[in-house]
C-alpha positions in Angstrom: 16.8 81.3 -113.9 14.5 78.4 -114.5 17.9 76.5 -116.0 19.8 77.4 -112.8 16.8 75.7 -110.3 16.3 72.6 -112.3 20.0 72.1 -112.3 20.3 72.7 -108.2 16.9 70.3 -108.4 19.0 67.4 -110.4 22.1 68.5 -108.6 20.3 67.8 -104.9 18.5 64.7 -106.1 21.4 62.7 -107.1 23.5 63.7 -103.7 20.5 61.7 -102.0 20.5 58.8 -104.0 24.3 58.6 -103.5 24.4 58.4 -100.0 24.9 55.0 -99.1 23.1 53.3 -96.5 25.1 51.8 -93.3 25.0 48.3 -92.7 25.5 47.2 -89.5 26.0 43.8 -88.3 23.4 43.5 -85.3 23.3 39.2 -85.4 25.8 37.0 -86.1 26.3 33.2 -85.6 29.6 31.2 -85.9 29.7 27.8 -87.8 32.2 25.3 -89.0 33.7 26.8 -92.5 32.6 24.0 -95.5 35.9 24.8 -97.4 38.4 24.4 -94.9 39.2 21.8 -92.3 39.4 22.9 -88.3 38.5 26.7 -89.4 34.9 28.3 -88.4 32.6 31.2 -90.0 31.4 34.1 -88.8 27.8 34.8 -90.4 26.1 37.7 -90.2 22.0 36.8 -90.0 18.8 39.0 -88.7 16.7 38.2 -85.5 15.3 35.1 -87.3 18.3 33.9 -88.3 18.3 34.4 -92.0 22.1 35.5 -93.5 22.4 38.8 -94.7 23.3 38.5 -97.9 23.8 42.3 -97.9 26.8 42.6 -95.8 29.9 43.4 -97.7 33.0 44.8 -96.6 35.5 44.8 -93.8 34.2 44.7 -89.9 36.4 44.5 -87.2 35.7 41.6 -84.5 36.9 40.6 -81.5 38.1 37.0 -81.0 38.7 35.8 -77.7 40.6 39.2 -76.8 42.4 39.9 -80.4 41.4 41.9 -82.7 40.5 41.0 -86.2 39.7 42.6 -89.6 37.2 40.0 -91.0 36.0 40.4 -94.9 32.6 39.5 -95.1 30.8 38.5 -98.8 27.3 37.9 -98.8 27.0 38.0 -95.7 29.8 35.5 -94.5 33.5 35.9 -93.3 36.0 33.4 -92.4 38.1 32.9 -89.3 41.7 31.9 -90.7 43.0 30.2 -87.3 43.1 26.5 -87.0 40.9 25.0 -83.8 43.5 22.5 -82.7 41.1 21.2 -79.5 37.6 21.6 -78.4 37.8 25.5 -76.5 36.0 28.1 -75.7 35.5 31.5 -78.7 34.1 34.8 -77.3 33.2 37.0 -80.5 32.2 40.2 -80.2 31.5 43.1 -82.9 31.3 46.9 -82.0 28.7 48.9 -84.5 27.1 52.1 -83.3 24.1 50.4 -82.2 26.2 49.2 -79.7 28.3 46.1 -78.9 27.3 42.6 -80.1 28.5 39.3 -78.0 28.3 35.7 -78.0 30.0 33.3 -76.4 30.0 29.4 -78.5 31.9 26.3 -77.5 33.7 24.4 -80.7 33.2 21.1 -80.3 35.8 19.0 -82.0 35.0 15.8 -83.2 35.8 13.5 -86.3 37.8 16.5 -87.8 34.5 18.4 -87.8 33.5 21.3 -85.7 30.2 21.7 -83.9 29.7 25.1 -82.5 27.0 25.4 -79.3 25.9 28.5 -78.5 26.4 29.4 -74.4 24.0 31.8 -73.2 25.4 34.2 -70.2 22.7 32.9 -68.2 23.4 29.4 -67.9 26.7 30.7 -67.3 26.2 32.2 -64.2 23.7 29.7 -63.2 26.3 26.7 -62.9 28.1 28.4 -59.9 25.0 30.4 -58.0 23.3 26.8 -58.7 26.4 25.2 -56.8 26.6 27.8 -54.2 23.1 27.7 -53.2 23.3 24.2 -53.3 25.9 24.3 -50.9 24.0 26.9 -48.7 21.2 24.5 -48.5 22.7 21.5 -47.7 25.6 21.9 -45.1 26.8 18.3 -46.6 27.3 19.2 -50.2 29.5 22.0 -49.2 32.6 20.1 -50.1 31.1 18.6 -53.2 29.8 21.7 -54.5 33.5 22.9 -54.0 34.7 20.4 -55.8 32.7 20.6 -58.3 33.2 24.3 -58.6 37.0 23.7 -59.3 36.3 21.5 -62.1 34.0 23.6 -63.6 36.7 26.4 -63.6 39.5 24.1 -64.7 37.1 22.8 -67.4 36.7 26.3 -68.7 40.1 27.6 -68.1 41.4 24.3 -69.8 39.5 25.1 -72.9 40.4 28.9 -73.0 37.4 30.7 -70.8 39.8 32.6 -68.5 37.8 34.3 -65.5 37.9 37.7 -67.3 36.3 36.4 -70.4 33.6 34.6 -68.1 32.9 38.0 -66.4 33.0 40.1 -69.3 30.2 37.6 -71.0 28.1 38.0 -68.0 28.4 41.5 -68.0 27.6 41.9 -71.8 24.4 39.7 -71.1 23.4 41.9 -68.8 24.2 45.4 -70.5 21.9 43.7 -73.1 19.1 43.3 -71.2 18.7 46.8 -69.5 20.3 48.7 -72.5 17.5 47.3 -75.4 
């Protein structure tokens, strides 16, 4: 009897310590990739910003509306498309802690690429800015109009179509009332 309990004990012990923990990308940043030219990185970090060294495996992204399997070692996958111009990428990853967004410009210059993060905020502040703008001076209601249609064919030039604007908007704000 006392055989058959310390085997069940051993036997239940080592089924907990084989359960693996999740890992769950909750951060991420996207960078220029060091090893080749006109590519970027997708890197997974913590609320600080620190990589995750830890994250190992296949994820599944979303890259301005495509989905892709992305390897990640130590914490870092690569994005194997070639930026040919300066545009727009909208990345988002879908984990069971919900869905994780972020919207960079690539900035291409001297065949390097400098990522800038866009927050959803200034986003939508650009055209309410304009609109009250043009509300409050009766004058600037052309400008402001013009202005508008540049900043549309600005963002639509550099691959920001009016869905992907919304949807970034709309994922700013699920993240504020859903945390």
């Amino acid at each position: 009897m006392k055989k058959l309990l310390l085997t069940c004990c051993i036997f239940f012990l080592a089924i907990g310590f084989a359960v693996a923990d999740t890992i769950n990308i909750n951060h991420f940043v996207i960078k220029e990739n060091p090893f080749a030219k006109d590519e970027i990185a997708v890197v997974a970090t913590d609320t600080a910003g620190t990589i995750q060294e830890a994250v190992n495996g296949i994820f599944t992204f979303t890259i301005n509306g495509f989905s892709q399997e992305m390897n990640f070692d130590k914490g870092t996958a690569f994005y194997r498309h070639k930026i040919q111009k300066s545009s727009f990428v909208y990345a988002r990853h879908e984990n069971d802690n919900g869905t994780h967004p972020m919207l960079y410009y690539i900035y291409k210059h001297d065949s390097k690429l400098t990522p800038v993060k866009i927050s959803w905020i200034l986003l939508l502040s650009i055209p309410l800015g304009l609109i009250l703008l043009g509300y409050l001076f009766k004058r600037f209601i052309i400008i402001a109009l013009i202005i508008f249609c540049i900043f549309l064919y600005f963002n639509y030039h550099n691959g920001l179509s009016i869905p992907t604007f919304f949807q970034s908007v709309i994922d700013g704000l699920k993240g504020i009332f859903v945390k």
